[in-house]
C-alpha positions as CSV (number, residue, x, y, z in Angstrom):
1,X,0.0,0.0,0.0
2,X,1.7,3.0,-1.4
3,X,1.1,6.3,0.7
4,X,-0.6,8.4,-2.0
5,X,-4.3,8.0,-1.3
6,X,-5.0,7.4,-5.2
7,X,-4.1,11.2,-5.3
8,X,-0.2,12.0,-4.9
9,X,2.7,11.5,-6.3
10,X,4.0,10.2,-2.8
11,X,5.0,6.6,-3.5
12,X,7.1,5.8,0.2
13,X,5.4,2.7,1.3
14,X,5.8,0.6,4.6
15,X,7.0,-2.4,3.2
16,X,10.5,-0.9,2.9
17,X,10.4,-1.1,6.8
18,X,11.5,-4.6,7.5
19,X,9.1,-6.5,9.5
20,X,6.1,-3.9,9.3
21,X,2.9,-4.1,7.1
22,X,0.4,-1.8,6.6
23,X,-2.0,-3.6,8.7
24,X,-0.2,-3.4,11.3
25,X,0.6,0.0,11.2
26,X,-3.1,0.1,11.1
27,X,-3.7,-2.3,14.4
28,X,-0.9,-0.3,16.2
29,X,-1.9,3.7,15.5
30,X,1.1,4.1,13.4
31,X,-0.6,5.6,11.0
32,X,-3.3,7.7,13.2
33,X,0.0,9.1,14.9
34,X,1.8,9.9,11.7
35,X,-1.6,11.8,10.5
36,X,-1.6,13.4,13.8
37,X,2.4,14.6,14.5
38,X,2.1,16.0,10.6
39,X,-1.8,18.1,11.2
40,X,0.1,19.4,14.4
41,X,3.0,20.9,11.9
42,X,0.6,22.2,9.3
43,X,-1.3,24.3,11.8
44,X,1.7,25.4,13.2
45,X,3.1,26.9,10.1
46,X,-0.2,28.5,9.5
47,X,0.1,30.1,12.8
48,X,-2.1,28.0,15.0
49,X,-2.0,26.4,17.8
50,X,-2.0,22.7,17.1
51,X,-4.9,22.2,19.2
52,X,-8.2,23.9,17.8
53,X,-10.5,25.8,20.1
54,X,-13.4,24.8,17.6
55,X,-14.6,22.0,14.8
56,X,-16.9,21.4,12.2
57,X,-19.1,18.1,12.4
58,X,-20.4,16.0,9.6
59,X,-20.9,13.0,7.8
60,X,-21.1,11.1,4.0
61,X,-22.4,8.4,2.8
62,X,-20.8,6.1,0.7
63,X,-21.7,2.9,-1.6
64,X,-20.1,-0.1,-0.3
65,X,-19.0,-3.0,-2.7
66,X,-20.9,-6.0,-3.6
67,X,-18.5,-8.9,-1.7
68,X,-19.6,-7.4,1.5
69,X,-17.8,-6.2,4.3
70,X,-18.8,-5.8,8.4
71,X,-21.2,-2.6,9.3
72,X,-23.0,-2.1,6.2
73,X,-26.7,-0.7,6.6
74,X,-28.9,1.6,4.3
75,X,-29.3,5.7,4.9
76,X,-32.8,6.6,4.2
77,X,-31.8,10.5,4.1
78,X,-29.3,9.7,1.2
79,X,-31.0,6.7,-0.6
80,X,-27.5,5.0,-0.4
81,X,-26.1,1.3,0.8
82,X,-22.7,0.8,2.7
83,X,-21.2,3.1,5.0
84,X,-21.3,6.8,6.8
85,X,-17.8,8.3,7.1
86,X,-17.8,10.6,10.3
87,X,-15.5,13.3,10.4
88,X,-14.9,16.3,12.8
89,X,-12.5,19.0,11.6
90,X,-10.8,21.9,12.6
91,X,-11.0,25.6,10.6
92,X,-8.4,24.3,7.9
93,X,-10.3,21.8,7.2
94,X,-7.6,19.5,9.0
95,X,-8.6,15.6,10.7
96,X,-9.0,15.5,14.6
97,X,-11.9,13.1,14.2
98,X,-12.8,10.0,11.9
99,X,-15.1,7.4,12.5
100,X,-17.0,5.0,9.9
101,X,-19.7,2.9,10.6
102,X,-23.1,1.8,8.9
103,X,-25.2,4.3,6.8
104,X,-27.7,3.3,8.4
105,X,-26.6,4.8,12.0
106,X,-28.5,8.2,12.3
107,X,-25.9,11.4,12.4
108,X,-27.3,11.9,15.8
109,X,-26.2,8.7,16.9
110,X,-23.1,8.4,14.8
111,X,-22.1,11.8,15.8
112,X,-22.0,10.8,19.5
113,X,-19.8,7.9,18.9
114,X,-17.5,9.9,17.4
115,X,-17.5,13.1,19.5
116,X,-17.1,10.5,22.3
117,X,-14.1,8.9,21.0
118,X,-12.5,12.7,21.0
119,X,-12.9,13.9,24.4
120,X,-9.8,14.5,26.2
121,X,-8.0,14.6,23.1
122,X,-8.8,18.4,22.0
123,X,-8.1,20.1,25.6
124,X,-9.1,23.6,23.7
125,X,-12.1,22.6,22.1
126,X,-15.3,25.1,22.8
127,X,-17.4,25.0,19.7
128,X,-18.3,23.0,17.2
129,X,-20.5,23.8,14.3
130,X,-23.1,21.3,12.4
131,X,-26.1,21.1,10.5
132,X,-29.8,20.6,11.7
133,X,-29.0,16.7,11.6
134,X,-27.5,16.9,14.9
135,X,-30.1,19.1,16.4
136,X,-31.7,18.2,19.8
137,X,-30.2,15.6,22.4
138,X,-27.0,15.5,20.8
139,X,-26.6,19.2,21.6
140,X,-27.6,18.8,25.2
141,X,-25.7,16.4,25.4
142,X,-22.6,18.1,24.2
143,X,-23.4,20.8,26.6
144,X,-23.8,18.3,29.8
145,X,-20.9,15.9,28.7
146,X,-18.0,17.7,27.8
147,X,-19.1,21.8,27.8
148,X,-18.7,21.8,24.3
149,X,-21.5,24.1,22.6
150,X,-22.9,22.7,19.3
151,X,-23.7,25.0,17.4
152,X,-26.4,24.0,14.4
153,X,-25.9,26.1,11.1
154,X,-29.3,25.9,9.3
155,X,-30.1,26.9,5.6
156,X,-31.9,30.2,5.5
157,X,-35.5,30.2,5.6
158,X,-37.0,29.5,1.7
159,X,-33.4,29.4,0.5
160,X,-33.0,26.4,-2.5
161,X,-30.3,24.5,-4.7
162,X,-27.2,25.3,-3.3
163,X,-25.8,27.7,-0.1
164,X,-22.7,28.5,1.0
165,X,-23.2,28.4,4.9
166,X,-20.7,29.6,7.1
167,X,-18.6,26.7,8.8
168,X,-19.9,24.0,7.3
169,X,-18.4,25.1,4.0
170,X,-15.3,24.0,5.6
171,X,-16.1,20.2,6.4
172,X,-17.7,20.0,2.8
173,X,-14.4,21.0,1.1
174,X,-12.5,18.6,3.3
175,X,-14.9,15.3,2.1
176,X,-14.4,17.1,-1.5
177,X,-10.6,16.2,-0.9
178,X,-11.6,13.0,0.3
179,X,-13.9,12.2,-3.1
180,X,-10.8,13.0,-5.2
181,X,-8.9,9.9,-3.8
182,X,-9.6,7.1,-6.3
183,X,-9.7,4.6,-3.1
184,X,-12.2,6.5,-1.4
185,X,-14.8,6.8,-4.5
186,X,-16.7,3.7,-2.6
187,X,-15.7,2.2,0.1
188,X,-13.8,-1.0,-1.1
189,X,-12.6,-2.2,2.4
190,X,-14.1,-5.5,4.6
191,X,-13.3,-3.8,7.5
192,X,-14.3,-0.3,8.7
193,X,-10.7,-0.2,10.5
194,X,-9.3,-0.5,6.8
195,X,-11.4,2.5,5.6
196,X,-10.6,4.7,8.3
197,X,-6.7,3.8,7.5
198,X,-6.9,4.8,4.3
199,X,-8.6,8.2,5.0
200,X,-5.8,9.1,7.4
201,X,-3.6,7.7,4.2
202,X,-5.1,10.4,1.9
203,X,-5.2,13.1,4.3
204,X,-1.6,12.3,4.8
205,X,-0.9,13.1,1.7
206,X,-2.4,16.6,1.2
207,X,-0.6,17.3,4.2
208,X,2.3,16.3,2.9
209,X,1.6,18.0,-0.4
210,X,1.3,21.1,1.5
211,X,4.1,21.1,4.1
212,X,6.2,20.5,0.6
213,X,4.4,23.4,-0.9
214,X,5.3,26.0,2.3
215,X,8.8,24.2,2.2
């Protein structure tokens, strides 16, 4: 497994590395802590703090492939079979949260999980913006559990096609990234481990891509 996504030229793969495989990397964190030691060096040379004080929630829904694969459902909303990829992001549109599971999980629920798995791990965290999906217990929730407001961005009233809304702009152009990764068009992968690995691979890679670019 080469470390370009389907999108960069990188081509550095773990195989050179006597006695490591890319599944292990994946069973071990290797990877989440490579993704995470490189997003702390891209918001420092953008002049942030490598620990946000807000994030942007959301999810997509992706087509699964037909020899199966562990937590496949169906999402009603999207009319789409296979998985919901979960992600929480900061204001560059950088990782600090992943989680995939079935499309048929609703956001609410799915957004939990995930906002669960992060506490403790962004000490700065305040805000976090998201659409009406996540409205209700999630945001109490958020409030009681870990003094986080959620914020819910909404569509203007009688507004149609499409809106740029503030925020959630942000975690749309991140899964945009995403979509441009030929691995990521479905999701190809058995298990949801695997797909979250290669997420982290591809945003590896544009972080790479633009380290090299400020370089």
């Amino acid at each position: 497994m080469a470390l370009n996504g389907g999108r960069s030229r990188v081509t550095w793969s773990p195989r050179a590395l006597p006695g490591r495989t890319s599944v292990g990397w994946r069973d071990d964190g290797t990877w989440q802590q490579l993704h995470d030691q490189l997003r702390a060096e891209v918001r420092r040379a953008a002049g942030r703090d490598p620990q946000p004080s807000a994030a942007i929630l959301d999810s997509q829904s992706v087509k699964t492939v037909e020899r199966g694969g562990l937590a496949r459902g169906f999402d009603g909303g999207k009319l789409i079979r296979g998985r919901k990829r979960h992600l929480l992001v900061d204001t560059l549109g950088l990782m600090h949260g992943l989680l995939v599971h079935s499309a048929g999980v609703q956001d609410r629920a799915g957004g939990r999980l995930l906002l669960e798995q992060c506490r403790g791990r962004m000490p700065r965290r305040r805000r976090i913006w998201a659409d009406g999906a996540y409205r209700g217990r999630l945001v109490r929730w958020a409030r009681r559990a870990a003094k986080w407001v959620l914020e819910i961005v909404s569509r203007p009233p009688g507004s149609t096609g499409f809106v740029l809304l503030k925020w959630r702009w942000i975690v749309e152009r991140t899964i945009g990234w995403l979509n441009l990764a030929r691995r990521l068009s479905k999701d190809y992968e058995v298990l949801p481990a695997s797909s979250e690995a290669f997420i982290r691979l591809t945003m590896i890679s544009i972080m790479l891509a633009r380290l090299a670019q400020q370089a």
